[in-house]
Chimera marker file (.cmm) of the C-alpha trace (Angstrom):
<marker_set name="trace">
<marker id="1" x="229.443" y="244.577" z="186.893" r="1" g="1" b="0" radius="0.5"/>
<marker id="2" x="231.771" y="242.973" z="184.621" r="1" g="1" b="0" radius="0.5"/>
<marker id="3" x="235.100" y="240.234" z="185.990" r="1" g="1" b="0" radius="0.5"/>
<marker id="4" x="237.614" y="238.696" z="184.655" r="1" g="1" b="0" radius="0.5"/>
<marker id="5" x="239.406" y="235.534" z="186.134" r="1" g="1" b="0" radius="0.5"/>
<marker id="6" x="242.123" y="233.708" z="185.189" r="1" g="1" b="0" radius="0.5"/>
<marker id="7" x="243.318" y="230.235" z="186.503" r="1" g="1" b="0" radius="0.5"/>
<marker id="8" x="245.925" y="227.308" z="185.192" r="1" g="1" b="0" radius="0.5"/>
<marker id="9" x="248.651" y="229.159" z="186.602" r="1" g="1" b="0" radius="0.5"/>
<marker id="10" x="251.957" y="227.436" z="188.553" r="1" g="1" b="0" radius="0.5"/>
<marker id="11" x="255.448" y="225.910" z="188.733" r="1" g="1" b="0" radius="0.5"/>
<marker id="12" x="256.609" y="224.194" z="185.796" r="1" g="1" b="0" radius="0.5"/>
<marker id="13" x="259.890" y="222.848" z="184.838" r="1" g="1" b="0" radius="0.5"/>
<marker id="14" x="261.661" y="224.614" z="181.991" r="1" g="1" b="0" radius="0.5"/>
<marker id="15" x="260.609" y="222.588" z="178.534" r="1" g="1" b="0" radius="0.5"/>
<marker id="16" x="256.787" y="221.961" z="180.137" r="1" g="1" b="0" radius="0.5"/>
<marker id="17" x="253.366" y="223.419" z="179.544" r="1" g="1" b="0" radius="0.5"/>
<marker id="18" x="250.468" y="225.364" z="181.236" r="1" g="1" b="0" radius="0.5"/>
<marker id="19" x="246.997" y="226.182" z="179.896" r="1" g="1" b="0" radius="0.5"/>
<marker id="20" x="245.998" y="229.211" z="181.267" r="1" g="1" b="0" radius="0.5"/>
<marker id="21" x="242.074" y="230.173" z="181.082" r="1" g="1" b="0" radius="0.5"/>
<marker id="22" x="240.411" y="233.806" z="181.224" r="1" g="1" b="0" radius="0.5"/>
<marker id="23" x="236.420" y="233.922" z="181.948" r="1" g="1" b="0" radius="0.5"/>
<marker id="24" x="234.554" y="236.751" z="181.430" r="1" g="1" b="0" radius="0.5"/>
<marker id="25" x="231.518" y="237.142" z="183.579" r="1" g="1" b="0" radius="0.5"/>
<marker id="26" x="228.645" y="240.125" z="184.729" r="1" g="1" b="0" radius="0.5"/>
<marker id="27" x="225.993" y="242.104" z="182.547" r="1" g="1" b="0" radius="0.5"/>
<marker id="28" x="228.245" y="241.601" z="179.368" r="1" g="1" b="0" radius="0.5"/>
<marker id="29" x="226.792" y="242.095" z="175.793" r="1" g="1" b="0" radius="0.5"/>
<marker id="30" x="229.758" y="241.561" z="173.528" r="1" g="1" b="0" radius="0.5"/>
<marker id="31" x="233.183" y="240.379" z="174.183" r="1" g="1" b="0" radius="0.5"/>
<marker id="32" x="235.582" y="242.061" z="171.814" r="1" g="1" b="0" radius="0.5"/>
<marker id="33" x="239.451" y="241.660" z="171.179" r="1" g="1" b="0" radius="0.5"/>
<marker id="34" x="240.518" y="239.795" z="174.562" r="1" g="1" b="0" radius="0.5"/>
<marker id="35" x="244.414" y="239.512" z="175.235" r="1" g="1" b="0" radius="0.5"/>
<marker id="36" x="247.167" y="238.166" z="177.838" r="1" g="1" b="0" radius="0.5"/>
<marker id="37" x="249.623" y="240.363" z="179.100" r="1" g="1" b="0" radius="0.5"/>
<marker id="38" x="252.384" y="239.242" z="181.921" r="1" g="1" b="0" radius="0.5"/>
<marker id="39" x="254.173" y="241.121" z="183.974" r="1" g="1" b="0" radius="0.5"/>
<marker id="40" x="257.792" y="239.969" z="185.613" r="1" g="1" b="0" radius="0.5"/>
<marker id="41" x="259.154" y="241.441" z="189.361" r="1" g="1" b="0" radius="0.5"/>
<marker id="42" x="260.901" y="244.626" z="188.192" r="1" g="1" b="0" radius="0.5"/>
<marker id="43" x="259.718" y="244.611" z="184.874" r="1" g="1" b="0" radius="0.5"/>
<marker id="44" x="257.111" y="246.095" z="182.760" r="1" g="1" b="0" radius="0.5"/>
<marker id="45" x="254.023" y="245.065" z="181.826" r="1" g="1" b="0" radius="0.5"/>
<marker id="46" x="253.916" y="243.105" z="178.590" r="1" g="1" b="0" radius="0.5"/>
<marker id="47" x="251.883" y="242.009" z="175.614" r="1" g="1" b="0" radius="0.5"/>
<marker id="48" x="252.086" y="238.757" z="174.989" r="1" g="1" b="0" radius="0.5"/>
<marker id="49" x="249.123" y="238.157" z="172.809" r="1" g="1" b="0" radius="0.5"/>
<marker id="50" x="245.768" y="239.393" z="171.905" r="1" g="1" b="0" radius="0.5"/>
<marker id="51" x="242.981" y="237.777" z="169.277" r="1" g="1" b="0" radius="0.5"/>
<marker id="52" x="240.545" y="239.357" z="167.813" r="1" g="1" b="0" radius="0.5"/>
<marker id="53" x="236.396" y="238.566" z="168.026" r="1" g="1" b="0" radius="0.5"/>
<marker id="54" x="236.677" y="237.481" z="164.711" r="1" g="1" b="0" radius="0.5"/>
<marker id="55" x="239.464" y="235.239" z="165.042" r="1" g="1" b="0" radius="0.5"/>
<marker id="56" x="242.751" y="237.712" z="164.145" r="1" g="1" b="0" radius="0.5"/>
<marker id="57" x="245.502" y="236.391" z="166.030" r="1" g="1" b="0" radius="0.5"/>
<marker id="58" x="248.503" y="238.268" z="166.980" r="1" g="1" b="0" radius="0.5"/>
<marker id="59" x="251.962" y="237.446" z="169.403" r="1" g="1" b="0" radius="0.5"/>
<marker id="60" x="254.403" y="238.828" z="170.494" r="1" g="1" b="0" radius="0.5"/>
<marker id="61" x="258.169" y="237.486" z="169.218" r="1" g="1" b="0" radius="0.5"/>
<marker id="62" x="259.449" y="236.284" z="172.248" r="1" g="1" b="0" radius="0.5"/>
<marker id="63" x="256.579" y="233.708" z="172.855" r="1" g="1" b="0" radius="0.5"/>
<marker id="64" x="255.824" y="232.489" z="169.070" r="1" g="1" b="0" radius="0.5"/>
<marker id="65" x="255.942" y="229.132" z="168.027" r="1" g="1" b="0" radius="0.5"/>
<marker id="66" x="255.201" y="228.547" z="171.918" r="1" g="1" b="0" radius="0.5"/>
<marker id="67" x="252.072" y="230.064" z="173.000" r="1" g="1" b="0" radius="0.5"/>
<marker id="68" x="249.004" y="229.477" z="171.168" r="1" g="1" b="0" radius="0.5"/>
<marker id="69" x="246.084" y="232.155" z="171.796" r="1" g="1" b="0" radius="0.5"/>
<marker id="70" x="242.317" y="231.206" z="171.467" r="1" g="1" b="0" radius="0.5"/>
<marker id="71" x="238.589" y="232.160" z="172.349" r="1" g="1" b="0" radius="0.5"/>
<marker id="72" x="235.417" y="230.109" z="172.842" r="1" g="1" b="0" radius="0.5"/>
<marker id="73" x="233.097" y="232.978" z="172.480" r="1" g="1" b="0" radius="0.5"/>
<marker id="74" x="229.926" y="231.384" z="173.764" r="1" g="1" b="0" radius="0.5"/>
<marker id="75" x="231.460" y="230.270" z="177.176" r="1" g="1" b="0" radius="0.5"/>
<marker id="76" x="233.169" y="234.154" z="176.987" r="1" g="1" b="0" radius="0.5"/>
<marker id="77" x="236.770" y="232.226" z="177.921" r="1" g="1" b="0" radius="0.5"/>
<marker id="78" x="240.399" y="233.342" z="176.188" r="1" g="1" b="0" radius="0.5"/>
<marker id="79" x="242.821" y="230.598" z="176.610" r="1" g="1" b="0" radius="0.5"/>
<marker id="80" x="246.510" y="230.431" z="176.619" r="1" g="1" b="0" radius="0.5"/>
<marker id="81" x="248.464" y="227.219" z="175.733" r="1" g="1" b="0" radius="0.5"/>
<marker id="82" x="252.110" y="227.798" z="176.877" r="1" g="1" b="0" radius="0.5"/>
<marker id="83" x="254.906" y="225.023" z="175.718" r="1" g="1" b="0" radius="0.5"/>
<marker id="84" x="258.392" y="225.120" z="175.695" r="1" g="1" b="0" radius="0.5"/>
<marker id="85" x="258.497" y="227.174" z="178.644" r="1" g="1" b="0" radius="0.5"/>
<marker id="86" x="261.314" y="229.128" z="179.666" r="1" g="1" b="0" radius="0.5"/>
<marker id="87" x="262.505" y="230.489" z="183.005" r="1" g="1" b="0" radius="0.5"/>
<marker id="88" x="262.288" y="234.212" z="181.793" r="1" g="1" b="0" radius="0.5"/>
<marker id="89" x="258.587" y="232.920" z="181.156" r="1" g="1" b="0" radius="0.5"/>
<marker id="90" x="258.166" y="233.451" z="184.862" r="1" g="1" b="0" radius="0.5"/>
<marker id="91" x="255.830" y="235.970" z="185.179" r="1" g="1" b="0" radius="0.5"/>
<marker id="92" x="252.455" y="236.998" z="186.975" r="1" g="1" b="0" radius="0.5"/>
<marker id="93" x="249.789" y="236.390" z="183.523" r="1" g="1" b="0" radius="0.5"/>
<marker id="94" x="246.740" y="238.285" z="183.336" r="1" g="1" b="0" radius="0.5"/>
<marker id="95" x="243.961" y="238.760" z="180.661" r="1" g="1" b="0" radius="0.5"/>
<marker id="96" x="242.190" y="242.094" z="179.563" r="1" g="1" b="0" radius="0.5"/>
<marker id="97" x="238.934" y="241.997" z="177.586" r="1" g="1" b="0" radius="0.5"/>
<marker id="98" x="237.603" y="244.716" z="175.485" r="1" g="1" b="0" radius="0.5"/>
<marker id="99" x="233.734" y="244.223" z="176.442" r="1" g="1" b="0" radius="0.5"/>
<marker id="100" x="230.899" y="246.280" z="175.969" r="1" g="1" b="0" radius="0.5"/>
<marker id="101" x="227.649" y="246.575" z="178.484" r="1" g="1" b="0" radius="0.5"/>
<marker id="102" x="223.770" y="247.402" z="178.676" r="1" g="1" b="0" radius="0.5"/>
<marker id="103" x="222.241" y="248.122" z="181.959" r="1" g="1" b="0" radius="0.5"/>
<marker id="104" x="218.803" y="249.813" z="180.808" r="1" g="1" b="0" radius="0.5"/>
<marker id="105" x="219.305" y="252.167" z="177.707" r="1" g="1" b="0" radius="0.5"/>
<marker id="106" x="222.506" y="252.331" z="179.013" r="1" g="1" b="0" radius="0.5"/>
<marker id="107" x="225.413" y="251.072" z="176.489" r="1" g="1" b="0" radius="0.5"/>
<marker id="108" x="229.403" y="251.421" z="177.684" r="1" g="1" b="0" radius="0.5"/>
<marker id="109" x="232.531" y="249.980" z="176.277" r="1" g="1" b="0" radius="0.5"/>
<marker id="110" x="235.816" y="249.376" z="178.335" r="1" g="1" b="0" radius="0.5"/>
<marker id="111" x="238.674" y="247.310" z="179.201" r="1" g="1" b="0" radius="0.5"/>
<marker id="112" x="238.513" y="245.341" z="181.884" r="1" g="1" b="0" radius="0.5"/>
<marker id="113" x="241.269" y="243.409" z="183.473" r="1" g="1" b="0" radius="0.5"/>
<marker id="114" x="241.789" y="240.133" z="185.751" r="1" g="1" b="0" radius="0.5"/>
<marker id="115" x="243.877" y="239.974" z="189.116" r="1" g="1" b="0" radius="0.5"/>
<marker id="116" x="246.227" y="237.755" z="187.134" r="1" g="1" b="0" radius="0.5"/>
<marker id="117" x="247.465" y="233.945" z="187.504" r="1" g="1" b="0" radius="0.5"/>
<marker id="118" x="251.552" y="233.453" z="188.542" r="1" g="1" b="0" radius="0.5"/>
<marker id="119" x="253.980" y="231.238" z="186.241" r="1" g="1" b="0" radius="0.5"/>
<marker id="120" x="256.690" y="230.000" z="187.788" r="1" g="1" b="0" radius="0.5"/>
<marker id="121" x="259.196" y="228.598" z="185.504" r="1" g="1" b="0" radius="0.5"/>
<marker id="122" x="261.754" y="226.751" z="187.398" r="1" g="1" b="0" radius="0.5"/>
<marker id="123" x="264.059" y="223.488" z="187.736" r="1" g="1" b="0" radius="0.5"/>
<link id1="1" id2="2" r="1" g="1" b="0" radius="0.2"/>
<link id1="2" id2="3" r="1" g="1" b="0" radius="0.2"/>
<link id1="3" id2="4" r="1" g="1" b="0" radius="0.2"/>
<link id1="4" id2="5" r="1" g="1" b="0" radius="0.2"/>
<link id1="5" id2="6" r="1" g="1" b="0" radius="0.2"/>
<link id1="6" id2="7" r="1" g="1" b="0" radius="0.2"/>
<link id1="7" id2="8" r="1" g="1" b="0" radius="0.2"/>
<link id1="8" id2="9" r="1" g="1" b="0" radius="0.2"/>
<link id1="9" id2="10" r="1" g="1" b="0" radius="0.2"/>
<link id1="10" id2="11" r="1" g="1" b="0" radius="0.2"/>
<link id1="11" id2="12" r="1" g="1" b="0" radius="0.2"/>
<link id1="12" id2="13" r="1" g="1" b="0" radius="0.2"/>
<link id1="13" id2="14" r="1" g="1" b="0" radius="0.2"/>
<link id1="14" id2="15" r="1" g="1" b="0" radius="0.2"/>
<link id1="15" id2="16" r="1" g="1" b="0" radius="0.2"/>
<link id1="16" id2="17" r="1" g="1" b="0" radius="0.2"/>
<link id1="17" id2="18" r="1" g="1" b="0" radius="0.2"/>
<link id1="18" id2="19" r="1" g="1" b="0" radius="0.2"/>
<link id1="19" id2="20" r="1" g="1" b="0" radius="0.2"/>
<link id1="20" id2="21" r="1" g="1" b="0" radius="0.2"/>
<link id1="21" id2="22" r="1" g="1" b="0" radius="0.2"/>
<link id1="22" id2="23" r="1" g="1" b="0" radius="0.2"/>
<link id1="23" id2="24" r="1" g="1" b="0" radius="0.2"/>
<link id1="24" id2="25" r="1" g="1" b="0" radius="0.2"/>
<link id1="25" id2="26" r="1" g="1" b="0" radius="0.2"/>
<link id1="26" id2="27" r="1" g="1" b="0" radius="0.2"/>
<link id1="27" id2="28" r="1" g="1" b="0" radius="0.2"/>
<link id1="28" id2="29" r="1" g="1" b="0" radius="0.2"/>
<link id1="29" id2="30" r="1" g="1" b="0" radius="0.2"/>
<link id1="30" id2="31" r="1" g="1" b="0" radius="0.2"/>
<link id1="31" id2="32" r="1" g="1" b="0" radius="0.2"/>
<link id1="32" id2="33" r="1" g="1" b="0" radius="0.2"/>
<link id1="33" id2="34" r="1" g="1" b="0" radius="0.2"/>
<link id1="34" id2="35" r="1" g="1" b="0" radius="0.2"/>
<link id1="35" id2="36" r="1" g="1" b="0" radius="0.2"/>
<link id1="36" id2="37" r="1" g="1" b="0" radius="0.2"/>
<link id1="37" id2="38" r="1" g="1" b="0" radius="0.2"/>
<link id1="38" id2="39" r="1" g="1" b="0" radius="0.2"/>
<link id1="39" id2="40" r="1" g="1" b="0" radius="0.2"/>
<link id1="40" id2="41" r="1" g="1" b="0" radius="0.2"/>
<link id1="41" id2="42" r="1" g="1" b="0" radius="0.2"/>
<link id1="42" id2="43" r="1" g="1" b="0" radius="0.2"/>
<link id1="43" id2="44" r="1" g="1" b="0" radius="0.2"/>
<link id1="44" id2="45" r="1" g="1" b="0" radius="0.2"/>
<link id1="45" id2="46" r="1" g="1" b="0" radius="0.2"/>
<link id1="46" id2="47" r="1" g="1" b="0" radius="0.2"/>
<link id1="47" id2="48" r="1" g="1" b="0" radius="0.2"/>
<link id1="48" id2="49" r="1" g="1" b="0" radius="0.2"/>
<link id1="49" id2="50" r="1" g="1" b="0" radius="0.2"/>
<link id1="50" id2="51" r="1" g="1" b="0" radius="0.2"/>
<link id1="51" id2="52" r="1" g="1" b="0" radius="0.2"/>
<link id1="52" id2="53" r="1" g="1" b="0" radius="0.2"/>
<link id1="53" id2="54" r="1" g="1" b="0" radius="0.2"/>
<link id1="54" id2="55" r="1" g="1" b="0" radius="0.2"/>
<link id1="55" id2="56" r="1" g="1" b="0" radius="0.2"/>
<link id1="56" id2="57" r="1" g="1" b="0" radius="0.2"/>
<link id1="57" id2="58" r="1" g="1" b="0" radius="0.2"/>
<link id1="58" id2="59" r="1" g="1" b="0" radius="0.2"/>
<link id1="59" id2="60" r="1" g="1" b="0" radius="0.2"/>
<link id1="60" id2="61" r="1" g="1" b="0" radius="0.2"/>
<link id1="61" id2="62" r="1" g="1" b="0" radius="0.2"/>
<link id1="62" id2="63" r="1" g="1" b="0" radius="0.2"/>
<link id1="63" id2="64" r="1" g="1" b="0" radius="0.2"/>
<link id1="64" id2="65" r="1" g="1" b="0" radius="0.2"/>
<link id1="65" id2="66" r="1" g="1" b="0" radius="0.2"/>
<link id1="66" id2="67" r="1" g="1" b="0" radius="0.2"/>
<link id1="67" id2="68" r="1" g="1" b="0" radius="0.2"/>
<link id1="68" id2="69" r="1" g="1" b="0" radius="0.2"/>
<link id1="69" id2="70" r="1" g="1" b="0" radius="0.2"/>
<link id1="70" id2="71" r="1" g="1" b="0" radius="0.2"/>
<link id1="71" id2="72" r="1" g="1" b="0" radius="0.2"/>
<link id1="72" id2="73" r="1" g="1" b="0" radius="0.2"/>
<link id1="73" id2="74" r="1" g="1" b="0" radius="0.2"/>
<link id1="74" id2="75" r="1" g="1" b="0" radius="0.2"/>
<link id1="75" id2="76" r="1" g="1" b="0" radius="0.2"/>
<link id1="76" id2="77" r="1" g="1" b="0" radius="0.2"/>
<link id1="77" id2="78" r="1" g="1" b="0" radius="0.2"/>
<link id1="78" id2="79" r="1" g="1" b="0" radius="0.2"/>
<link id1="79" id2="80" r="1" g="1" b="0" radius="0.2"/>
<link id1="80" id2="81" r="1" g="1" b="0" radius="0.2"/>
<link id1="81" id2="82" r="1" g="1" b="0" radius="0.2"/>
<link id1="82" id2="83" r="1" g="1" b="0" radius="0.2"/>
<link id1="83" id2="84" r="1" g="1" b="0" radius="0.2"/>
<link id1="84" id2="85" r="1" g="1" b="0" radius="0.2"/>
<link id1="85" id2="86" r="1" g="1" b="0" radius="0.2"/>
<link id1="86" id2="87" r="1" g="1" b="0" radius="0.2"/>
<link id1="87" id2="88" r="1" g="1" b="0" radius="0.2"/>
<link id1="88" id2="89" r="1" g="1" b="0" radius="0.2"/>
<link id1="89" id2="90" r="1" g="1" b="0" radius="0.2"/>
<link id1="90" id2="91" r="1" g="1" b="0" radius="0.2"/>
<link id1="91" id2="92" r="1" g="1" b="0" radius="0.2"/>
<link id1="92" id2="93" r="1" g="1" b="0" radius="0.2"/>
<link id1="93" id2="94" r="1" g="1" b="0" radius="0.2"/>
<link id1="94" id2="95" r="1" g="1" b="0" radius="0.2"/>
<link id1="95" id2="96" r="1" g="1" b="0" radius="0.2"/>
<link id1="96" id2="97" r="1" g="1" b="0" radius="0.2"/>
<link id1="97" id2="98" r="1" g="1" b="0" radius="0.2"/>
<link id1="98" id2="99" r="1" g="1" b="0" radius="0.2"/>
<link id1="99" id2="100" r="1" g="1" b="0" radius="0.2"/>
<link id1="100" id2="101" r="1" g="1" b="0" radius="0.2"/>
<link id1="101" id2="102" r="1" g="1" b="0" radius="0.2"/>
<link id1="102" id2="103" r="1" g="1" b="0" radius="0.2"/>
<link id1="103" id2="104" r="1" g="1" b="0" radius="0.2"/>
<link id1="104" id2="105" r="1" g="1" b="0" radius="0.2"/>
<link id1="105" id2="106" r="1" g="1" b="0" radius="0.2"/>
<link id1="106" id2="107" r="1" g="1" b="0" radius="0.2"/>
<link id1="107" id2="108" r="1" g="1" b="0" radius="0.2"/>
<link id1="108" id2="109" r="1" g="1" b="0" radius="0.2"/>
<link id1="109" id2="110" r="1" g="1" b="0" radius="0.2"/>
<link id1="110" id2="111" r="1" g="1" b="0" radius="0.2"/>
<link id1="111" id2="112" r="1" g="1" b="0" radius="0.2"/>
<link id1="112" id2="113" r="1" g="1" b="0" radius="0.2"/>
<link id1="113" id2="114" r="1" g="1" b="0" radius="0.2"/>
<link id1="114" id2="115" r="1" g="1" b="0" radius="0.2"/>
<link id1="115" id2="116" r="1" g="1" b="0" radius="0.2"/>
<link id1="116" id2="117" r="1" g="1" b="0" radius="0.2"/>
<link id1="117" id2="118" r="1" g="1" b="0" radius="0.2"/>
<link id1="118" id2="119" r="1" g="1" b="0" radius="0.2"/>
<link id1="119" id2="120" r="1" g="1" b="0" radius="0.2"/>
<link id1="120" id2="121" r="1" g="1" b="0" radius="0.2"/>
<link id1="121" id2="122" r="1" g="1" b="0" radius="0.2"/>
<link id1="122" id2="123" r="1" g="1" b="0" radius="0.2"/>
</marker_set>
């Protein structure tokens, strides 16, 4: 059994900062391409970025030059450094990991997804 969970979510004041953290945990044998997404009341759900095992980065416009994406592979974690924050950065964050399993002779490959960790963006 494979989980995801995020934490470093809360309120912030418009201009400030949150790390948010994504750990990977279970019967796991490689992590692949891990990513945030968010997801605002009413709204969609979003990418806002996703890097690669091998270190590709990618963002979406609306958060660049603000969010920084990274990995530590051996602790299985995707961070999310958020500055400059907005209030239409208000949004429920969660990661997805693209993570492959062995159980036996067994091999599988999936995406798996945490509950999610809520920004709030407010004065």
């Amino acid at each position: 059994q494979v989980q995801l969970v995020e934490s470093g979510g809360g309120l912030v004041h418009p201009g400030g900062s949150l790390r948010l953290s994504c750990v990977a945990s279970g019967r796991i044998s490689n992590v692949g391409a891990m990513a945030w997404y968010r997801q605002a009341p009413g709204k969609a759900r979003e990418l806002v970025a996703n890097i690669m095992a091998d270190g590709r980065l990618d963002y979406a416009e609306f958060v660049k030059d603000r969010f920084t994406i990274s990995r530590d592979n051996a602790k299985q974690t995707v961070y999310l450094q958020m500055s400059s924050l907005k209030p239409e950065d208000t949004a429920r964050y969660s990661c997805c990991a693209r993570i492959s399993t062995l159980i036996g002779t067994e091999g599988n490959v999936a995406d798996y997804w945490g509950q999610g960790t809520q920004v709030v963006v407010s004065s």
